[in-house]
C-alpha positions as CSV (number, residue, x, y, z in Angstrom):
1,X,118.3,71.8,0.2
2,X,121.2,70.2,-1.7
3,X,120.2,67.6,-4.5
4,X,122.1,65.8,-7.2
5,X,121.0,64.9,-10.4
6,X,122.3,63.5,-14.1
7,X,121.6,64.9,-17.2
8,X,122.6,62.5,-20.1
9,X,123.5,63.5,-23.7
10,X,124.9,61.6,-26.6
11,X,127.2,63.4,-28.7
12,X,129.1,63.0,-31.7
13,X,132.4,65.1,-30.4
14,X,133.9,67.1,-33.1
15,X,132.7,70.9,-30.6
16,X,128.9,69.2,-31.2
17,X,126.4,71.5,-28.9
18,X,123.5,70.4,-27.2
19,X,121.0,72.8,-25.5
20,X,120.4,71.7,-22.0
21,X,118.4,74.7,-20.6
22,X,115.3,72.6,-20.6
23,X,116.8,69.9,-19.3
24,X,117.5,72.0,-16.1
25,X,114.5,74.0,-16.1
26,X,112.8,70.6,-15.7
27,X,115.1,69.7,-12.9
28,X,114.3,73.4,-11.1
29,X,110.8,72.7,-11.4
30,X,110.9,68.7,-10.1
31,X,113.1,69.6,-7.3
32,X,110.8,72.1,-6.1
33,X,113.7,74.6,-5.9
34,X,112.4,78.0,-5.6
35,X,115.4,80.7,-5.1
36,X,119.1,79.1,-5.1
37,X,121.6,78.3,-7.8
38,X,122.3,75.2,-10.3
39,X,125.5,74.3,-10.6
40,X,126.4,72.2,-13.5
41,X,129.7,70.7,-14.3
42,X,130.6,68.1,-17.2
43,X,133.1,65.0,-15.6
44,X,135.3,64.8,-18.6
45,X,138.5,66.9,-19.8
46,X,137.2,67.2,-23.6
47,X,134.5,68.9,-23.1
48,X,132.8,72.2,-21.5
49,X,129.7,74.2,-20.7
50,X,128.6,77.5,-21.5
51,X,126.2,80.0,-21.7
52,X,125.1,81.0,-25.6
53,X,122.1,82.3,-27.9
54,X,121.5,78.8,-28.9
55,X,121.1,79.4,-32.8
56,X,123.5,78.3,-36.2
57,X,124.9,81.9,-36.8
58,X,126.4,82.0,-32.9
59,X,127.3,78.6,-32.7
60,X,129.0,78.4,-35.9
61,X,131.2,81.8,-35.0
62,X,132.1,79.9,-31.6
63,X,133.1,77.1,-33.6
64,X,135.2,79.3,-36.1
65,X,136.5,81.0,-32.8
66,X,138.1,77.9,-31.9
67,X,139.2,77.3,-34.8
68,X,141.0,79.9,-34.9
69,X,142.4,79.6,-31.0
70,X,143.2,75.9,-31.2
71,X,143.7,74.8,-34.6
72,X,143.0,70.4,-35.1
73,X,145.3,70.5,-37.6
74,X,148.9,71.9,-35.6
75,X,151.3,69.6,-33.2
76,X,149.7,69.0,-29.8
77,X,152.1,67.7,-27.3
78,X,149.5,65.3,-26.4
79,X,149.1,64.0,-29.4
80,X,152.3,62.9,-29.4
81,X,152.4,61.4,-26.4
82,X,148.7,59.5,-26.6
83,X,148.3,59.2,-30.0
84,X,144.5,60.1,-29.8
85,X,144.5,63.2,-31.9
86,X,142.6,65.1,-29.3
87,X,144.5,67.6,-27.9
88,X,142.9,70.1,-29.2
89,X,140.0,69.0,-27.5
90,X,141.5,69.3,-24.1
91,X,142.7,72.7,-24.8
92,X,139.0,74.0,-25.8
93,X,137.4,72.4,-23.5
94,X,139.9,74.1,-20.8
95,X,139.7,77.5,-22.8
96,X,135.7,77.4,-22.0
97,X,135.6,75.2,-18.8
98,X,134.1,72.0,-17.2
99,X,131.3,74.1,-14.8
100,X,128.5,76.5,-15.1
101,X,126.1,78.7,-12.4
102,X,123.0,79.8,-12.9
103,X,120.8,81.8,-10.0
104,X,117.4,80.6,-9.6
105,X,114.3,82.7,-8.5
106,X,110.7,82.1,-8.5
107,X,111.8,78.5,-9.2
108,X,113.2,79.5,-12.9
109,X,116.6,79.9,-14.1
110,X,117.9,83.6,-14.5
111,X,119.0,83.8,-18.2
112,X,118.8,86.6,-20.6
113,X,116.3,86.5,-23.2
114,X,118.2,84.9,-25.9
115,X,120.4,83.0,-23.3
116,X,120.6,78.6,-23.5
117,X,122.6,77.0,-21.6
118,X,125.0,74.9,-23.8
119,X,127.3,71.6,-23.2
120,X,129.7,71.1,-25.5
121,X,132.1,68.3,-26.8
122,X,134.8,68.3,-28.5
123,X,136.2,65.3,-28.5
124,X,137.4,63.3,-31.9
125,X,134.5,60.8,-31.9
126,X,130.5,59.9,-30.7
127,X,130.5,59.4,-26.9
128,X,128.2,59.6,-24.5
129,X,128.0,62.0,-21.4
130,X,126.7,63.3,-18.1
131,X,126.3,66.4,-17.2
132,X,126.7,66.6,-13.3
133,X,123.3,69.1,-11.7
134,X,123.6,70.3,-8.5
135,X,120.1,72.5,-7.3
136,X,121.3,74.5,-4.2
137,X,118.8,76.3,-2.1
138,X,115.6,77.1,-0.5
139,X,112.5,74.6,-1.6
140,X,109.2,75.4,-1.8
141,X,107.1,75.1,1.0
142,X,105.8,71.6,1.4
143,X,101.7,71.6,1.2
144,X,100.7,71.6,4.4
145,X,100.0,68.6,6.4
146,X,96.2,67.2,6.5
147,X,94.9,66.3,10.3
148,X,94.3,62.5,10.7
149,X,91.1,63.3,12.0
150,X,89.0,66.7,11.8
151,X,87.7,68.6,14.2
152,X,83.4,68.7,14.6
153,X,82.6,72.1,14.6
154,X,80.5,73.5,17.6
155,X,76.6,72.8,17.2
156,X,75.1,75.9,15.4
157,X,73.3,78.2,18.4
């Protein structure tokens, strides 16, 4: 089995994180997918998925991280060229990446205990976004089929 779905977030940029790992634990379990992967990527070059203990103390060293690795406040290229005062942005975003797979068994996703999976944007202003979810494997087994008609059983002797 191969299905696609959407997950849609609203954001206000600026390396805002939203917690999607009941959003695709909802998907598992509606899909019917029982052992496979979900493969999740974000359509968009400012911003990126990860794997995180979902919780202020993490995701504020993450964003300090960044901080630290691209800077808003130096000369981007890009910035000079498109005037947007994102590129920043585009380098996080590339320094974490646009995809994310997690293995599913027993129709539940395979995380650690203090494990969320996390979108992130980081773009300069509120957008909204989808999150492309692809479920890849084996479904469970439909319920089986009812006769039409049932068979009388044999006349006690």
């Amino acid at each position: 089995m191969v299905l696609t779905r959407e997950i849609d977030v609203s954001r206000r940029g600026h390396a805002d994180p939203h917690d999607l790992t009941e959003a695709v634990a909802r998907l598992i379990t509606d899909s019917g997918l029982r052992h496979g992967l979900v493969c999740l990527f974000t359509p968009s070059s400012t911003s990126a998925l990860t794997t995180i203990e979902f919780e202020e103390g993490a995701l504020d060293d993450l964003r300090q991280a960044f901080d630290r690795i691209a800077p808003v406040d130096i000369d981007y290229r890009h910035n000079r060229r498109w005037g947007d005062g994102n590129g920043h942005a585009h380098v996080r975003a590339a320094l974490l990446g646009p995809s994310l797979v997690v293995p599913v068994a027993d129709g539940r996703p395979l995380l650690g205990t203090w494990q969320q999976i996390v979108f992130i944007d980081f773009d300069v202003r509120p957008r909204r976004r989808k999150i492309v979810v692809q479920l890849l494997g084996e479904a469970a087994p439909a319920p089986a089929e009812v006769p039409r008609r049932a068979r009388a059983r044999p006349p006690a002797p």
